[in-house]
N, C-alpha and C positions, 0 to 999 in steps of 0.2 A: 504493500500500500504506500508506504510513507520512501523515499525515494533515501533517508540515511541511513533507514534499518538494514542495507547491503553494507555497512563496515559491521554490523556483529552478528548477520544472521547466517553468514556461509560456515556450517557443520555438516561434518561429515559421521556417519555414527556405524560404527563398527557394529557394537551392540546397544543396544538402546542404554543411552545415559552416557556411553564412552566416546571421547570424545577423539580424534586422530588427531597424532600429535603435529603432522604438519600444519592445522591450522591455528596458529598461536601468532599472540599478538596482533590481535587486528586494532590498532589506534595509531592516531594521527602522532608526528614524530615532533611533536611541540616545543619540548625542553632543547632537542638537539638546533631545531628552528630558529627556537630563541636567541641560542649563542651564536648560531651564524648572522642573525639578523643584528644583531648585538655589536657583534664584529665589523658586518660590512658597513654598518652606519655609523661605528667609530672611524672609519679609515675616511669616510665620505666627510664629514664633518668631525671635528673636536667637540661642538657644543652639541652633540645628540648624549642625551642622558640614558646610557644602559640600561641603569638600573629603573626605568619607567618602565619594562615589560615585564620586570619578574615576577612581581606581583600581581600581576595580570595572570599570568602562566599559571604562576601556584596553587590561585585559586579554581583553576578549570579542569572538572571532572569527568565529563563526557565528551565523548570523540569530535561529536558538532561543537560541542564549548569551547574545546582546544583549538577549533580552527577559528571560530568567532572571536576568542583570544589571539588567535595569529595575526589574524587581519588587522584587528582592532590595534594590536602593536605594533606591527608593519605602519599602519597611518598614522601611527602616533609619530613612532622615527620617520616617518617621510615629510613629516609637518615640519619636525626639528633641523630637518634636512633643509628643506628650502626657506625657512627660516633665516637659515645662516644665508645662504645666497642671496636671499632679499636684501640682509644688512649689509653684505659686502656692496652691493649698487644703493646703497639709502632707501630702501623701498620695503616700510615694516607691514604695510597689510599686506601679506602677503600667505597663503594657508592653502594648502589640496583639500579637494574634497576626498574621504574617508569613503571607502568601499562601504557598500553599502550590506546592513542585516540582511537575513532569510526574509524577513516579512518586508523591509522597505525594496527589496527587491520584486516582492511580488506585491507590491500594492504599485509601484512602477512600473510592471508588466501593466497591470487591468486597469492603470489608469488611462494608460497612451492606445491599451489595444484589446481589451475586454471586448466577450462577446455581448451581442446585443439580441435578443427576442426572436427578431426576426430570423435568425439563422439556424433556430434549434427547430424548429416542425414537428415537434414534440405531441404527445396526446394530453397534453394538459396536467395542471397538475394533480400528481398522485400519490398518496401518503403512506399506502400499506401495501404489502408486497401482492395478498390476495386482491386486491382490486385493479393492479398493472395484472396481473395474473388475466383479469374476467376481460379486461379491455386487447390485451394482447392477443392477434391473433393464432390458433391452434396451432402447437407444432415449432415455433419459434422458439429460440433460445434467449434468454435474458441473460443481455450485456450488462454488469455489472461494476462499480470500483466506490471506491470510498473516497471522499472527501474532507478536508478539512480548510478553513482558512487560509494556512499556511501555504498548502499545495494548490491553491485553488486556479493557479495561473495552468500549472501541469494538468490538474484536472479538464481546464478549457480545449486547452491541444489535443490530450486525449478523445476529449469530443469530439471535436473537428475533422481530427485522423478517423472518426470511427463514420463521422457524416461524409468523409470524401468516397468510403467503400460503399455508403448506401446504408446501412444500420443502424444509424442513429434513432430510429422508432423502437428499438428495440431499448436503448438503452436505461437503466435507472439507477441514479445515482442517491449514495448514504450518504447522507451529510451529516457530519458529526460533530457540528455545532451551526449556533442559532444565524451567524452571518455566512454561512456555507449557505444554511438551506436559504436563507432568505434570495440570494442569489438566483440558486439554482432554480426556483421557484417562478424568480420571473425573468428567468430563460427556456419557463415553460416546459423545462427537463424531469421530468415524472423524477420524483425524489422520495429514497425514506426517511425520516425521521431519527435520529439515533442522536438529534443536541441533546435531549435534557438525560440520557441516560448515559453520555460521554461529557460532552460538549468541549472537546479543547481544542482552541484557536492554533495552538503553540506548532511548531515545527516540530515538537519532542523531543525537543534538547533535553534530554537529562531524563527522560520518563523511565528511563531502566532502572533509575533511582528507587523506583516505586513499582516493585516488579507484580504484585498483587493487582493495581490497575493496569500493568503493561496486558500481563494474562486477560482481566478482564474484556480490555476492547480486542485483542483476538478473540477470546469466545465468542462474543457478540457478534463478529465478523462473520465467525464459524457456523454461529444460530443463523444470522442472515441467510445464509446459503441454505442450510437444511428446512428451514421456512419454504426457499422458493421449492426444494427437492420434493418436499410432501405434497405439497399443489400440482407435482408431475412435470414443472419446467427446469428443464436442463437447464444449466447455470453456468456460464463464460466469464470469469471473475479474471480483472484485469488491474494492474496497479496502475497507479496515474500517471509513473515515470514510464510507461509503454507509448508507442506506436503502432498504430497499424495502418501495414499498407496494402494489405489485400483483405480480402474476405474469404476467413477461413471453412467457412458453411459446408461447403465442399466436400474440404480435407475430414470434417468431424463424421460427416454422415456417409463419407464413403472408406472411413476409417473400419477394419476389425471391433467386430464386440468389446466395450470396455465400460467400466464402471468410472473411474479418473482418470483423466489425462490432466501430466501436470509437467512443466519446463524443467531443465535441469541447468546445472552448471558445469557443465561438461565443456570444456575449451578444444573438442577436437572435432571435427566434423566427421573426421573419417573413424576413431575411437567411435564416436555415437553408432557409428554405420557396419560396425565390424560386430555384426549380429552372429555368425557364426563361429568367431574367435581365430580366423583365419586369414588376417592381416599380420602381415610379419613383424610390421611397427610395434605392434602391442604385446603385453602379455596377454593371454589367453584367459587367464583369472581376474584379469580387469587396468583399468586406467581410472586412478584420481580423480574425480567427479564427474567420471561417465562412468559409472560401474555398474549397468544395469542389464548389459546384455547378458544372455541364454551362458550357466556358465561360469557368472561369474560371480568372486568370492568377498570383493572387497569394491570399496571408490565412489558410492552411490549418492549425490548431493541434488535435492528435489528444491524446488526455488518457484514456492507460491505464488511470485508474481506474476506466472499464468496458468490459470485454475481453470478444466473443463469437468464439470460435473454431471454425470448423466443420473435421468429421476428411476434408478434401478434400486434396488432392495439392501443390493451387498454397499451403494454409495451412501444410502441413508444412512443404513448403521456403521459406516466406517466416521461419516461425519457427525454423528449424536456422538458417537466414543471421542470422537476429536475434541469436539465441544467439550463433554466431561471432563479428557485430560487438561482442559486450558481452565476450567474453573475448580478442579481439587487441589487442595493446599499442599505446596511443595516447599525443597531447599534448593530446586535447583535455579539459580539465579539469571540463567539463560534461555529460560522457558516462556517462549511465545509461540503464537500459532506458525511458522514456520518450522521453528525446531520441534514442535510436537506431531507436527504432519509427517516430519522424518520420522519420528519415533513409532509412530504407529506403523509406518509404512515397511519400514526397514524391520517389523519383527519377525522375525523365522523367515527373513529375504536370499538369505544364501544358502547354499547354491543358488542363483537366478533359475527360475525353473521359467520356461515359453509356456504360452495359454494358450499360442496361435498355433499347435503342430503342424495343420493340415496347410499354411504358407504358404507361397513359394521360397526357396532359401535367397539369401541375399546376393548370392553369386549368380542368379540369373534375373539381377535387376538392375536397373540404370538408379543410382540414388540420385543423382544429378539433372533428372529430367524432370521441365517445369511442370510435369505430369504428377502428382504424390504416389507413391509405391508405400506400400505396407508389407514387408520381409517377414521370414517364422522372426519372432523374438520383438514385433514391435509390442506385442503387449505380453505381460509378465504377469503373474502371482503375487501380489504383497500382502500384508498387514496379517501375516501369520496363515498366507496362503485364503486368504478370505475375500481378498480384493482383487478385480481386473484391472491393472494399472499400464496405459498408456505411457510414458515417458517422448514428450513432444520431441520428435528430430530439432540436432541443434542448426541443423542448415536449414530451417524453413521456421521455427522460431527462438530469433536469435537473441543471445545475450551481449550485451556492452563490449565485450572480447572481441566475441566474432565478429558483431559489425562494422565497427569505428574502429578496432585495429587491424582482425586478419582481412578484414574485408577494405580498410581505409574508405567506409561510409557509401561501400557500395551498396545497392540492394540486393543482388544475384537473386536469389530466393525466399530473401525471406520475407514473409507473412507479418511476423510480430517484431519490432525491437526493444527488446528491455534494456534501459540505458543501470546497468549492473557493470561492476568493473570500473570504476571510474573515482578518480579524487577531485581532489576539491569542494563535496558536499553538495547542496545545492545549487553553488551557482557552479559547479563543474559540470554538472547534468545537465544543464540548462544550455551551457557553452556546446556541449554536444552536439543538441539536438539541432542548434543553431548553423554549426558548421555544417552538421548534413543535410541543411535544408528540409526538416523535419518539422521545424518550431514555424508555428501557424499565428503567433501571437505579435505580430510586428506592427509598432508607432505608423501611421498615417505618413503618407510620404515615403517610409522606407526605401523603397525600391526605383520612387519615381525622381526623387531631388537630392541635391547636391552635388559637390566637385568629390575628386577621388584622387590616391594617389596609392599606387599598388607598386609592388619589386619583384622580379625574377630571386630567387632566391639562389644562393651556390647549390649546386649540382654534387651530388655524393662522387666521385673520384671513381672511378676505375684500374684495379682489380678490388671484390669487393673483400671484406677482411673474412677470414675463415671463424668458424665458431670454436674453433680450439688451437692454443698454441704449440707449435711445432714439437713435435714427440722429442719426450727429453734422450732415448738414444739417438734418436736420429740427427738430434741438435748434435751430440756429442763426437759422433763420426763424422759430421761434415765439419766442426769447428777441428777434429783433430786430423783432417786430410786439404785442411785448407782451402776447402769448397767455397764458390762463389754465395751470395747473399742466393737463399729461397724465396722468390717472391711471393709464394703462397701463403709465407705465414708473417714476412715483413716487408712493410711497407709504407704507403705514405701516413698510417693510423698509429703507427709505430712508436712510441714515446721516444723525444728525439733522433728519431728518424730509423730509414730503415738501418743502414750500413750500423749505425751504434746498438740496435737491438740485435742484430745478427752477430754481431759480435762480445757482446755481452753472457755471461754465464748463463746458462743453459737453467731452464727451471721445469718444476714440477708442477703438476696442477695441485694447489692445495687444498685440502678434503674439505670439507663441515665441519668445527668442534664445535664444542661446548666451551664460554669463553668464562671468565670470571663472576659475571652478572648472571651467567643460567644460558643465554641467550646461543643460539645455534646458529654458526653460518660460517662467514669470512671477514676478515676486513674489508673496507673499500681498498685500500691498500693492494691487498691477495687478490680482489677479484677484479681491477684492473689490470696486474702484471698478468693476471692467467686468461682475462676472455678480449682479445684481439675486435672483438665486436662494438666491448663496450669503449675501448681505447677509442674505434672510429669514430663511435656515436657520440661522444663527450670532446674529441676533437671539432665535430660536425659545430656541435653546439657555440663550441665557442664563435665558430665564422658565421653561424646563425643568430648569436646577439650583437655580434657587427654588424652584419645589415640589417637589423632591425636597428641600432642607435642611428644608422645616417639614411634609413628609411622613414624613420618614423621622425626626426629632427627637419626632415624636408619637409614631411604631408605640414608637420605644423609651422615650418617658415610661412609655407605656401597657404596655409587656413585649410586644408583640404582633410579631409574623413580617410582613415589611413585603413586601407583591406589589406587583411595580410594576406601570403603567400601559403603555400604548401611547401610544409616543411617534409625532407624521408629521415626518417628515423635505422637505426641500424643494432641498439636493442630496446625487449619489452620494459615494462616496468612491472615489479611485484612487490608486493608485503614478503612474499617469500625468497629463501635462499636459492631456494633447488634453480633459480633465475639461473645462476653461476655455473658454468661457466659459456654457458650458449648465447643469451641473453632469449630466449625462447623458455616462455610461463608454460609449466609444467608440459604435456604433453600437445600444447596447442600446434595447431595448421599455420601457424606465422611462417611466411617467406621473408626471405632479408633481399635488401630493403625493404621500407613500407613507407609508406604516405601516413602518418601520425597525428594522432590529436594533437593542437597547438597544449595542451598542458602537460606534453612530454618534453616542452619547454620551461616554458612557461607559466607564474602561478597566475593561472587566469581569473581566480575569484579573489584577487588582491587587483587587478587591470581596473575594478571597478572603479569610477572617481576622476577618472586620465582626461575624461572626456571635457569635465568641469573645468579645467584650468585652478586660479588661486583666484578667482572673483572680479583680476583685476585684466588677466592676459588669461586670452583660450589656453583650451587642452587641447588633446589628441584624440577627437572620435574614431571609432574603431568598425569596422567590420570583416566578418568571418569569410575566411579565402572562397568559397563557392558562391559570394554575393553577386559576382560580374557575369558568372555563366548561371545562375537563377534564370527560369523560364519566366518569374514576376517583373526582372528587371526591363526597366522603360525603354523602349527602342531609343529617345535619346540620349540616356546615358550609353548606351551598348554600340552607338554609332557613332560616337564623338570618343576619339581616342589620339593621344600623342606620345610616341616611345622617346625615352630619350636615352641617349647611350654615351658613352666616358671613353676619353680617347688619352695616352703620355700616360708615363707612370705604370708601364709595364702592362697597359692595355694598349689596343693596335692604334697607331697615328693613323690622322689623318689623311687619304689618299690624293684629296684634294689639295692638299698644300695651307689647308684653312683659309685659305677664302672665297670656294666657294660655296655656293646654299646649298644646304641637306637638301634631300629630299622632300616631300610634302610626308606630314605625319610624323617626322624625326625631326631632335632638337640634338646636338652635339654637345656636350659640357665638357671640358676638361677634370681628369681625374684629379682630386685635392678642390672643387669648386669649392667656396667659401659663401657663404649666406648672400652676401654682396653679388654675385655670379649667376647663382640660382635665383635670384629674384629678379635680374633683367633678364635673365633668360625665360623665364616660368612664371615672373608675379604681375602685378596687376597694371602694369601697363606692358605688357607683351602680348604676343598674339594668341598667348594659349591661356591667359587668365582663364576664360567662359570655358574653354572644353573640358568634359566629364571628367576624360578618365586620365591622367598622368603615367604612363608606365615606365619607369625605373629599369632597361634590362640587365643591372648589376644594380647591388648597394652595398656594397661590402670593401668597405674604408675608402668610397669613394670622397666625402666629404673633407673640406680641408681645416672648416671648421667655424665659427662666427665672429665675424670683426666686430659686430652689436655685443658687444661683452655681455650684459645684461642678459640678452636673448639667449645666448650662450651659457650660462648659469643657469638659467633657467630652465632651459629646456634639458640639460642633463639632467640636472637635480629631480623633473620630472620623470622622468625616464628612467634614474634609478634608483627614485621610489615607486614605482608601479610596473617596471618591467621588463628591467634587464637585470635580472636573475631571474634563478629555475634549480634544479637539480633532479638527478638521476636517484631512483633508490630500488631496492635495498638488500647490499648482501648479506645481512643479519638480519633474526626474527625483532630482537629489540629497537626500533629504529631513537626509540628516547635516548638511548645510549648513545656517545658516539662512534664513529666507524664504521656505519654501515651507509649511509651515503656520499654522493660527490655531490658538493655545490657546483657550478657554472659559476666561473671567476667574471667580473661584467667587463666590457669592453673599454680599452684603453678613452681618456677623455678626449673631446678634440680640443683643440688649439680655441681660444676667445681672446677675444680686442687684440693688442699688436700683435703678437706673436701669429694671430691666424691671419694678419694682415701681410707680416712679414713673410710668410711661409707662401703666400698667395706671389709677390712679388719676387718672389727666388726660385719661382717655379718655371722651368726651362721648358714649358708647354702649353 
């Protein structure tokens, strides 16, 4: 339902209660945060005061708290930050605006882009499940999800995605408080009732605190569903962080007999699909949370936030016992309707026994074809051999892993996307769905107004780096036969270079321990010298916050709304070690490279505020690299374009001798341009003020810097407080600790007032 309960709801249950030990430590890495953030704003200023986050930090106990304390520290030192740079040019009002909370973010969604009445076609409204029951027509399934305040922006999208498939007459939403239903109400959205017997507005920061009510509004959830089960309508229970981009009606009814079908967290497509256990990838007794096929022993991870319930006998009484276990009194502190749906499901689950013998086997099916195939083993035996259980394919509905990473935001086939997998909390999720052109909730004008200013971003290098470092015999005999450098295992990703890593002592890959604090992994240390991936990825990085400081220093010389690029990335990110040394999360379909969330950079739920400027001089509006190629964007923006490209300075001179005219559509700059250069070339009295779109085909230390000293000041100071850092994590389970991640060092400053003036006039181009 609630889009943060994916940092503590992924369990894995061996037997019921036990819990696998790979999945430990699911929290935000605060404390470690803090001192880097601590750090980087001492070195930036002398007058940021440290010690104003600690106590911020100390007090924050829940994973959402810790990052609402990140942020909230991060704007603190970015105030302090620019602060100082206002007083060095005389100019005291001077202040960023502060990323904003979970709720001001979604009162900012539904102010600018709430839906309105007219777009819901709803049957009126209706308050009890039996009387959407009596109005709905025979045989339909009721679309389902839960509401609250907080999520109410998510819940709107979800609508929308579910009125673009054509089902929104189906849909009824629980509102679980009094400004939900009011809402939903006169959006005409047939809604039930659930404020006065929950009612919390909150985002549920901290409700694990109070695990008695956590249980409760699971039950509740759980009751809802068995309500609609008794009246005989199947029930398609969706969480709000979903999309859908098909209509699964199809896939359900021409699915194999089942009582539940429910999603998993299975990160493999082909793992999900090795029904017969005759994938050579795998073992045969199972894979890490696909562990459901025919067979197998261990790995099984079920993930509520997509629930088919059919109105059969054996689904009613699995969901009344569901219900029971979330309302008897327990010690177990992790006990919500997720982890109890495992528990029930997973009793007497292994061996996996198949329901479906009579099949076809999986070897005489295309799983790939936009057609749905149902193999022996798509439906299985669970909850003590009493239940038909479905386990939805992970290639048709997908989780946050497969879409937005193995997939880099494709659709191929998937049906449903659950944005799971993901940091940054809310507004990480949100950034998501934005980048994939998913997010249906966009301010007025969006697409159709304003200037732009976009960048080619560097290109990942060629040959790509291997997933493991060169075998330590094999190092051994070519270093003692005095063999040339291997370019297979060094090269340009190479920590000073290749020739000095090739000839460097020979190492081993080193294991998992157990370190002083309990914590299991590697250092960042160890599992940069051992994975060759993540050296390229973290090299990547840093030429990726290059051109973002003289990319994003132009959009704002120039006044213009800054899209980013597509960044490829070269490893995953995890909470877990077994990352090490591949950079490939547990058994996942990931190919290297990939096309990557911006927050594999980037902390994008700190970017909040960029936009705002200090009250006195603009910020840096922003939008998500697929905005230019959006099918909504305005033929004039899409048709008004100027490239501009960087010549001297180790990029190609000019063929013309520089004098004469580019092109129509190109603008020439010298490499080192300085603010002065760019604005007769680019700003408002040149000929390309009015066109849309600027495109950048390098930005990466093209700038030479700002002779406006002030402007200069300025706009770094902006820049890095909101977002030139990032970091890679994590090769240890404890991230609190340190050692287990790598920051992104920010990029060198440029040059302001003489010295960028000097640098501009010594420039031999």
């Amino acid at each position: 339902m609630v889009a943060l309960w994916h940092y503590v709801r992924y369990v894995t249950l061996l037997e019921p209660g036990q819990e696998h030990a790979a999945i430990r430590a699911k929290t935000q890495h605060a404390a470690q945060f803090r001192r880097h953030m601590q750090d980087r704003m001492a070195r930036l200023t002398k007058t940021v005061a440290t010690s104003s986050t600690a106590g911020v930090f100390e007090s924050a106990t829940s994973v959402a708290e810790l990052a609402a304390s990140a942020a909230s520290s991060a704007a603190t030192a970015a105030t302090s930050v620019v602060s100082a740079a206002a007083d060095r040019v005389g100019r005291r009002h001077f202040q960023i605006a502060a990323g904003l909370s979970s709720e001001d973010a979604m009162k900012k969604v539904l102010a600018e882009a709430s839906l309105s009445a007219d777009v819901a076609e709803g049957l009126g409204e209706v308050t009890t499940a039996e009387a959407f029951h009596k109005a709905l027509q025979p045989g339909l399934s009721v679309w389902l999800t839960f509401s609250n305040q907080a999520y109410l922006h998510f819940a709107q999208n979800w609508y929308l995605s579910i009125k673009t498939i054509g089902r929104h007459r189906q849909v009824i939403v629980a509102a679980l408080d009094a400004p939900t239903l009011k809402v939903w109400r006169g959006l005409r959205v047939p809604v039930l009732d659930y404020s006065s017997s929950f009612g919390d507005t909150s985002d549920f920061r901290g409700i694990g605190a109070d695990q008695a009510r956590f249980r409760k509004m699971g039950a509740m959830k759980v009751a809802a569903f068995l309500e609609l089960l008794e009246l005989g309508r199947s029930v398609l229970v969706s969480d709000v962080d979903t999309v859908w981009t098909a209509d699964p009606t199809s896939y359900f009814t021409g699915a194999p007999p089942f009582d539940v079908a429910v999603t998993s967290d299975c990160l493999s497509r082909e793992a999900d699909e090795n029904k017969d256990g005759k994938n050579p990838r795998f073992h045969p007794s199972g894979v890490w949370f696909c562990g459901h096929s025919p067979g197998n022993t261990f790995g099984a991870t079920f993930n509520t936030g997509v629930l088919y319930l059919a109105p059969t006998p054996a689904a009613k009484a699995f969901t009344a016992r569901w219900r029971d276990l979330l309302l008897a009194p327990t010690d177990d502190w992790h006990m919500e309707d997720q982890r109890g749906f495992n528990q029930l499901v997973l009793t007497n689950f292994y061996p996996t026994v198949a329901a479906d013998e009579a099949a076809r086997p999986v070897s005489e099916m295309d799983m790939t074809s936009p057609t749905p195939t149902f193999p022996r083993g798509s439906v299985v035996f669970a909850a003590n051999r009493s239940l038909l259980l479905h386990p939805l394919p992970a290639r048709r509905f997908c989780s946050g892993h497969t879409f937005f990473v193995q997939q880099s935001g494709r659709r191929e086939l998937c049906t449903n996307v659950h944005v799971t997998f993901c940091e940054g909390g809310i507004h990480g999720k949100l950034w998501r769905l934005i980048e994939a052109g998913m997010w249906s909730l966009h301010p007025k004008g969006y697409f159709d107004t304003g200037r732009f200013l976009t960048i080619t971003p560097p290109a990942i290098p060629t040959p790509y780096p291997p997933a493991r470092i060169e075998p330590y015999n094999q190092c051994q005999a070519r270093q003692a036969s005095g063999g040339a450098i291997d370019p297979v295992y060094h090269g340009w990703w190479s920590p000073g270079g290749a020739a000095a890593a090739a000839a460097a002592e020979c190492k081993q890959e080193t294991q998992q321990y157990k370190d002083k604090n309990g914590d299991m992994g590697v250092t960042i240390t160890e599992a940069i010298a051992m994975s060759p991936r993540l050296q390229g990825h973290l090299a990547m990085a840093d030429r990726y916050l290059l051109a973002l400081r003289d990319g994003m220093s132009a959009a704002w010389l120039l006044q213009r709304t800054f899209v980013f690029p597509r960044f490829g990335c070269l490893c995953d990110r995890s909470e877990w070690p077994d990352i090490m040394p591949t950079c490939r999360l547990e058994n996942s379909d990931l190919e290297f490279p990939f096309d990557c969330p911006l927050n594999f950079l980037l902390n994008v739920h700190f970017m909040q505020g960029i936009e705002n400027g200090d009250g006195v001089r603009h910020g840096v509006p922003y939008r998500e690299h697929s905005f230019l190629h959006n099918e909504r964007l305005a033929p004039t923006i899409r048709s008004s374009r100027v490239n501009v490209s960087f010549y001297g300075g180790g990029l190609p001179l000019r063929s013309d001798g520089g004098g004469a005219a580019p092109p129509p559509g190109l603008v020439r700059l010298p490499r080192g341009a300085t603010d002065r250069e760019v604005l007769e070339a680019l700003g408002p009295n040149s000929l390309h003020h009015e066109t849309a779109v600027i495109a950048l085909d390098t930005a990466e230390d093209v700038l030479g810097g700002f002779e406006d000293e002030e402007a200069g000041d300025y706009i770094r100071a902006l820049l890095e407080s909101k977002v030139l850092y990032g970091s890679w994590c994590c090769s240890r389970t404890n991230f609190h600790n340190p050692g287990a991640t790598a920051f992104f060092p920010p990029p060198a400053k440029l040059p302001t007032g003489a010295a960028a003036t000097a640098k501009r006039k010594a420039r031999a181009w």
